[in-house]
C-alpha positions in Angstrom: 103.7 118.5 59.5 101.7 114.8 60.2 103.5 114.6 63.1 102.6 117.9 64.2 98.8 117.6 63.1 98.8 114.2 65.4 100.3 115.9 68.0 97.9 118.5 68.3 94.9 116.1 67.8 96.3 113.7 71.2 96.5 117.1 72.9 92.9 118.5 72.2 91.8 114.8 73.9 94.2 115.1 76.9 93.2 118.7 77.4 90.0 117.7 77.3 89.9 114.9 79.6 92.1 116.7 81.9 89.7 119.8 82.2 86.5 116.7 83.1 88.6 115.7 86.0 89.4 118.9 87.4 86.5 120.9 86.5 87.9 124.0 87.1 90.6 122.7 90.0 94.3 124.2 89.5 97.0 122.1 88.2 100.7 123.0 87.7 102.1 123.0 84.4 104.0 120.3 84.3 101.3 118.3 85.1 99.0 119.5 82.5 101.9 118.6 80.2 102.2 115.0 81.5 98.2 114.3 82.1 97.3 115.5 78.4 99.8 113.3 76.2 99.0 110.5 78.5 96.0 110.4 78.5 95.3 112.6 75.0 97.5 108.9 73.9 94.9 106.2 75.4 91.8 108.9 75.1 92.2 109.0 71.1 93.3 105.4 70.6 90.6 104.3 73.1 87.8 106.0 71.1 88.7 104.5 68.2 89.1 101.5 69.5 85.4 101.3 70.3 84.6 102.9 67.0 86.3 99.5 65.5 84.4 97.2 67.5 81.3 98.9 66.0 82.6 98.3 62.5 84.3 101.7 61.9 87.7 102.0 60.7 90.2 104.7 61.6 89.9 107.7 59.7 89.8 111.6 59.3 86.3 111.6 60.2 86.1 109.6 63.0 89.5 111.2 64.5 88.8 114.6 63.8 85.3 113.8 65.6 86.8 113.1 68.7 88.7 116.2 68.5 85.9 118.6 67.1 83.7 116.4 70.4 87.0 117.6 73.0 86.6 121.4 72.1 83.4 121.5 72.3 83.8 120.3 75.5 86.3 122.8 76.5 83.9 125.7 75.4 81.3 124.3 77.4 83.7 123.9 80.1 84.9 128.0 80.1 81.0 129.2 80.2 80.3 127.5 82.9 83.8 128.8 84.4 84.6 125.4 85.0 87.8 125.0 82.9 91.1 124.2 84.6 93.6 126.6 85.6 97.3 126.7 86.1 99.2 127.2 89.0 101.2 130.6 89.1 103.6 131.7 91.5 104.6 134.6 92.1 107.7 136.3 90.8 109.3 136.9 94.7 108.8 133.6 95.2 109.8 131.3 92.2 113.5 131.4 93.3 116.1 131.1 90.2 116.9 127.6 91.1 113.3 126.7 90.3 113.0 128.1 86.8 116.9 126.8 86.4 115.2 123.3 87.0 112.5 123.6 85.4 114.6 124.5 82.3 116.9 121.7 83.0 114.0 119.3 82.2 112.3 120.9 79.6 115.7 121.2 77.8 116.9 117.7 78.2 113.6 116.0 77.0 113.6 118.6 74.3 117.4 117.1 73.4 115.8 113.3 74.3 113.0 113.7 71.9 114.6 115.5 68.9 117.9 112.8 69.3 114.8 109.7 69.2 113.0 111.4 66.1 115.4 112.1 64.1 118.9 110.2 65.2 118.3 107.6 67.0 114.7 106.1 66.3 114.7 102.2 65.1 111.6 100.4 64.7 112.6 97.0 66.9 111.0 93.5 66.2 107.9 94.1 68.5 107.7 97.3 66.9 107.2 95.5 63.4 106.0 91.8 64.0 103.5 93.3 66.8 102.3 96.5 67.4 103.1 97.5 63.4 101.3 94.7 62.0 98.3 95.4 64.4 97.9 98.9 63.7 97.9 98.2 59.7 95.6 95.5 60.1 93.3 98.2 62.1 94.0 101.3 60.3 92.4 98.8 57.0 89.9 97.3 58.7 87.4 97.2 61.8 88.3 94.7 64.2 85.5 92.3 63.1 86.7 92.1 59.5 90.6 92.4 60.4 91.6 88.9 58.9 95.2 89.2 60.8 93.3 88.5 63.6 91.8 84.9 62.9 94.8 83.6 61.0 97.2 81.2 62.3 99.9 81.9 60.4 99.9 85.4 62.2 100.5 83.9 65.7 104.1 84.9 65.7 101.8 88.7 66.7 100.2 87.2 69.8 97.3 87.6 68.6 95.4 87.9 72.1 97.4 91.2 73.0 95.5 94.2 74.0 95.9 96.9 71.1 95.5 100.5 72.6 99.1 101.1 71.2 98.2 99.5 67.9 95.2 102.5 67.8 98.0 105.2 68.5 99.7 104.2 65.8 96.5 104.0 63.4 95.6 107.5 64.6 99.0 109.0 63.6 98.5 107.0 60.4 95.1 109.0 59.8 96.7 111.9 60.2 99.5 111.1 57.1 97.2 109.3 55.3 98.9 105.9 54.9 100.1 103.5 57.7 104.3 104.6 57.5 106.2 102.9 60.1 108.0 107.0 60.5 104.7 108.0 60.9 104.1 106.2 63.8 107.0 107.3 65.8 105.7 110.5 67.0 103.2 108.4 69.1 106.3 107.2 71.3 108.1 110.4 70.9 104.4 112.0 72.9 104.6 108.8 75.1 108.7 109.0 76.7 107.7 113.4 76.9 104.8 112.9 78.4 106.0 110.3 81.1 109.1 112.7 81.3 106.9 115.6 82.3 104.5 113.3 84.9 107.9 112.5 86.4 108.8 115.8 87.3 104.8 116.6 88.2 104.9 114.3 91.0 108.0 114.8 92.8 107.8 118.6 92.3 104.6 118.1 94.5 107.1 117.0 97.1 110.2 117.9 96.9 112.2 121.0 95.7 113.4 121.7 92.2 116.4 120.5 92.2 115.9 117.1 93.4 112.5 116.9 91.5 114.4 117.9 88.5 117.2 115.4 89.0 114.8 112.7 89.9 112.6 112.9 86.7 115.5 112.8 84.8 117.4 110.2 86.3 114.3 107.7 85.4 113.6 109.4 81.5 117.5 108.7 80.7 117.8 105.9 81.7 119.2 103.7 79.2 116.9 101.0 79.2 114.1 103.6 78.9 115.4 105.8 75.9 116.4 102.5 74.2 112.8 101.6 74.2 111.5 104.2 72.9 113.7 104.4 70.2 112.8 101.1 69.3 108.9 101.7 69.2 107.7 99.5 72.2 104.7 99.7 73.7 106.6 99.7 77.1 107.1 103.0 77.1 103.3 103.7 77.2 102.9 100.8 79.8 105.9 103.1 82.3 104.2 106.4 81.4 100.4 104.4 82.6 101.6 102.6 85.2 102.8 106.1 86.7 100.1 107.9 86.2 97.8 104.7 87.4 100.4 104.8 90.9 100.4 108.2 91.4 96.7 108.7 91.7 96.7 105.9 94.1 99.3 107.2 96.2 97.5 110.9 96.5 94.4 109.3 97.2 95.5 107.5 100.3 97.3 110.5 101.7 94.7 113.5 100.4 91.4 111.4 99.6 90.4 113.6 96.5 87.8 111.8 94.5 90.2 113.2 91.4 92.7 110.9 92.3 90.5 107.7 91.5 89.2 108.9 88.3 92.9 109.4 87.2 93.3 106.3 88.6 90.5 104.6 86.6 91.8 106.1 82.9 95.4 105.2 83.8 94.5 101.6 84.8 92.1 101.3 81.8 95.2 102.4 79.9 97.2 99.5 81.3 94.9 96.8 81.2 94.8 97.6 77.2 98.0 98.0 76.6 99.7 95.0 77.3 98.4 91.4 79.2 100.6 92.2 82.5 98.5 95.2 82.4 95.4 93.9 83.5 97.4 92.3 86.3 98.9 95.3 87.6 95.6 96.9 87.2 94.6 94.1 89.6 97.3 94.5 92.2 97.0 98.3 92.2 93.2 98.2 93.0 93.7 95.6 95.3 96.2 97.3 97.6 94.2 100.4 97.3 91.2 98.9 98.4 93.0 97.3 101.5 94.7 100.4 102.8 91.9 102.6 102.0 90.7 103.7 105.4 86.9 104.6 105.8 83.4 102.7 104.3 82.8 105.5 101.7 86.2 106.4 100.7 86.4 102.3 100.0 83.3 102.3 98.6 84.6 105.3 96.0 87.4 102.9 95.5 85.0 99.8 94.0 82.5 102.7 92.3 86.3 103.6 90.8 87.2 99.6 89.9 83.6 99.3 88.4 84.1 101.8 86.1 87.4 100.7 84.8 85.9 97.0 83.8 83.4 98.4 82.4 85.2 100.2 80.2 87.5 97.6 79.1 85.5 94.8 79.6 84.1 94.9 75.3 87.4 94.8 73.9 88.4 92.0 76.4 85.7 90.0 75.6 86.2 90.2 72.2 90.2 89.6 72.5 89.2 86.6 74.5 86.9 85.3 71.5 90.2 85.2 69.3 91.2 81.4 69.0 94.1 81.1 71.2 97.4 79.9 69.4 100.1 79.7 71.5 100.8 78.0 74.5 99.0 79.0 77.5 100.1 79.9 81.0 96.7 79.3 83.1 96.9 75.4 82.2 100.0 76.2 84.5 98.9 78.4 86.9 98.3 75.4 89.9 99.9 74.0 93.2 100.9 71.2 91.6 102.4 72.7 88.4 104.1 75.1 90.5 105.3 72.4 92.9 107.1 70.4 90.8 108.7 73.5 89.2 110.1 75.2 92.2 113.4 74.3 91.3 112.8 77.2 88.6 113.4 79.6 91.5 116.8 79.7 92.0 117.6 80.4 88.1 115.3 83.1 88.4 116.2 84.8 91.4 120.0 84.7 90.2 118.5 85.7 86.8 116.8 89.1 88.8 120.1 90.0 90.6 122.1 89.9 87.0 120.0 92.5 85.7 119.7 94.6 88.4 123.1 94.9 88.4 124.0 95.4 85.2 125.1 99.2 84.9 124.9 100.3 81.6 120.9 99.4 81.7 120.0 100.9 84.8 122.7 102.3 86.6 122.0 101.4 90.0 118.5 102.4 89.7 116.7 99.4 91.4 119.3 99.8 94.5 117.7 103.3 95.4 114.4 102.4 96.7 116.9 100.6 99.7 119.2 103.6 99.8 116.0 106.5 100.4 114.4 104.0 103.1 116.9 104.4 105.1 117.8 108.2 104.3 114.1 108.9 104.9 112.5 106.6 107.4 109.7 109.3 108.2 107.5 108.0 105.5 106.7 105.4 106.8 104.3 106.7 108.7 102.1 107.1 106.0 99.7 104.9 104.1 101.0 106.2 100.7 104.8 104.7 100.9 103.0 101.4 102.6 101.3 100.9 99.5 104.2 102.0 97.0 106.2 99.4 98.5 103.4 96.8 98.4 102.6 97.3 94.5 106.2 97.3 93.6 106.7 94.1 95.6 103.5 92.7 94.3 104.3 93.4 90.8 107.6 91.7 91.1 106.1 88.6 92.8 103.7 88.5 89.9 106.8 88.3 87.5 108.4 85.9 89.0 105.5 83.5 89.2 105.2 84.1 85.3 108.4 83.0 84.6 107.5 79.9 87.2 105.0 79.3 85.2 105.9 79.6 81.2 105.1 76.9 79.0 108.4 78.4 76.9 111.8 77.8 77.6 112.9 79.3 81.0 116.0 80.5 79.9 114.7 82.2 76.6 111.7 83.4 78.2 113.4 85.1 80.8 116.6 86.7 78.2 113.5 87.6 76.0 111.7 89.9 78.5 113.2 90.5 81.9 114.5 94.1 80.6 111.1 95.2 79.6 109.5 93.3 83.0 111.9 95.4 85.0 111.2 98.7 82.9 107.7 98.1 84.2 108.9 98.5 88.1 111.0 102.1 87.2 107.5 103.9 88.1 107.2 102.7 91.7 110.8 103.0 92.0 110.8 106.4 91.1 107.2 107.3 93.4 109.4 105.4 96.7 112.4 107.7 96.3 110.2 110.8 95.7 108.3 109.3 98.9 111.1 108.6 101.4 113.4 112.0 100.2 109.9 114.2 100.8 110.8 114.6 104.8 114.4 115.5 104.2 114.2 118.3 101.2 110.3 118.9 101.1 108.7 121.5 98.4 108.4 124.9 99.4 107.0 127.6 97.7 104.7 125.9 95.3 101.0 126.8 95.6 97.9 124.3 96.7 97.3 121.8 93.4 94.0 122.0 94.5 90.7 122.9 96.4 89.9 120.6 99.1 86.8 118.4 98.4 83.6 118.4 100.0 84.1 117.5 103.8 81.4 114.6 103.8 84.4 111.9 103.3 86.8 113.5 105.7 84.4 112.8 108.2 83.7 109.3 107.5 87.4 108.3 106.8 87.9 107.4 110.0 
């Protein structure tokens, strides 16, 4: 029953935030699935968040707040017949393979999700030592009385890591009443079905059911993905983010729909407070979409876009950055000369990359596709979307790399410690490039406009 209750609470925030950005716009259901646990997840945790930096703690008031605040909303929203609406198509033309698809996902993340809750589901180290302590520590105390987070006997937590899934967890704690490591599994249980259901969103935009269906499923079951969500990481938020976060920029470059960057923004402030390569990817995302953006306004919607999203996580930054530092630290590293003397580093790396992207029973092949659809679908290139696909999942690796160039740790511990989860992180783009590239051979038919166009003002000025 908790579980449900939290369940219901994310949802009422996702909804909500959902029915802002559309304002009245038609979205498919899948989407609406995948948009409202991802960013009902980040909405609720990120309001509390801010409630703790004011001195509040977690709690049924404060939660159910937030909740009471979203349905009002949504009422607000229907009078002024500006609430969302799903897409519907028609019975002659929702073929049996569709709905066969469509079943075929909803079916295997039910099987996923109910095998993870109740089989499979093992809180890992992180899970404990991390993202369990935090969420204790904030579910008993605002952030500014939280003694966990001044005490150096707690540096083993990396202390300095953003805490949006450490708020999850609290707000599934509120719900039960006491911070329960079970209770805290539904919060990845929402994460791996929403980012399952996202998945399927975006290449259904594109391609037909079966091959969207396939697709989405082929990155939720993976075995490095399910693994981490049954041990309670907060990698499986950072995936479900960091496609949500890609997939906004990708439509905006090839539609322009103002939509796309407040998606964008919410996604990106999700990544940048989830983990500390967050705010990096953030950084690389933005930047690429700023650079292929074509146009002055639509680039100037882009920085309006970026503004927004520091603002927004700029006050728990600053006060993550006022937490005396513990642990070694990688910007003393971060020069020519430290890098120069260490570039023998490389090769180790590199040879290090190539192990686990071959190693089957992880991924399967998986990281060998985006080469396979390039050349099966070379059409894409054509457009600015798959330019920029390519050029944050490149980016993103490049930035790894240079982090492992760069520990203060021992290379080879560093890199058996956390190259599964650093590669978990590139399965988004992965997933966006095939869906890209295989677009021109078996496009979508059949599925009805996600949207009204927007004003023509920016069309005009996007050249």
């Amino acid at each position: 029953m908790t579980a449900i209750v939290a369940s219901i609470a994310f949802v009422v925030v996702g909804i909500t935030l959902v029915a802002l950005v559309e304002r009245g716009r038609t979205v498919s259901g899948a989407a609406l699935i995948g948009h409202s646990l991802g960013l009902g997840l980040s909405g609720m945790a990120g309001g509390l968040l801010l409630l703790s930096l004011l001195g509040l703690v977690p709690q049924p008031l404060s939660a159910g707040g937030i909740c009471i605040a979203g349905i009002l909303t949504l009422w607000q929203l229907k009078r002024r017949q500006q609430l969302l609406r799903l897409a519907a198509v028609p019975p002659a033309a929702r073929p049996a393979g569709s709905t066969m698809a469509v079943g075929l996902v909803v079916a295997s993340l039910v099987v996923a999700l109910v095998a993870m809750r109740h089989g499979f589901m093992d809180a890992g180290l992180d899970a404990i030592a991390i993202w369990g302590l935090k969420a204790k520590a904030v579910y008993l105390a605002p952030l500014r009385d939280a003694p966990v987070f001044r005490a150096p006997g707690f540096s083993f937590s990396h202390l300095q890591y953003p805490l949006l899934v450490a708020f999850q967890l609290a707000a599934a704690y509120v719900w039960a009443g006491s911070p329960h490591v079970a209770t805290g599994q539904v919060v990845f249980v929402l994460a791996y079905g929403g980012m399952g259901a996202l998945a399927y969103a975006a290449a259904r935009e594109r391609l037909r059911p079966w091959p969207a269906a396939i697709l989405a499923l082929a990155l939720a079951w993976l075995p490095a993905q399910m693994q981490m969500a049954c041990f309670g990481y907060a990698d499986t938020f950072f995936v479900l983010a960091c496609l949500g976060n890609a997939w906004a920029a990708w439509r905006y470059l090839e539609h322009g729909e103002r939509r796309d960057l407040v998606y964008f923004a919410l996604y990106g402030a999700a990544l940048a407070l989830t983990k500390t390569e967050g705010l990096v990817t953030v950084a690389i995302h933005g930047t690429l979409l700023l650079a292929l953006t074509p146009g002055r306004r639509p680039r100037l919607a882009v920085l309006a876009a970026g503004a927004v999203l520091l603002a927004a996580i700029a006050p728990v930054w600053l006060w993550l950055l006022s937490i005396p530092a513990h642990e070694p630290s990688f910007s003393q590293n971060l020069n020519v000369a430290f890098i120069g003397a260490n570039t023998d580093r490389l090769g180790y790396i590199l040879r290090a990359w190539f192990q686990q992207m071959t190693t089957w029973r992880y991924w399967g092949g998986w990281f060998f596709l985006p080469l396979v659809v390039a050349v099966l679908g070379p059409a894409a290139w054509r457009r600015r979307g798959t330019w920029w696909l390519w050029a944050a999942l490149l980016g993103q690796a490049a930035f790894y790399c240079l982090v492992y160039l760069i520990t203060p740790r021992d290379l080879a511990w560093h890199v058996r410690d956390s190259i599964g989860r650093l590669f978990l992180h590139l399965t988004p783009l992965v997933f966006l490039i095939a869906v890209a590239h295989l677009s021109d051979l078996m496009p979508a038919a059949a599925v009805p406009a996600p949207a009204e166009p927007e004003p023509a003002d920016d069309a005009a000025d996007a050249g």
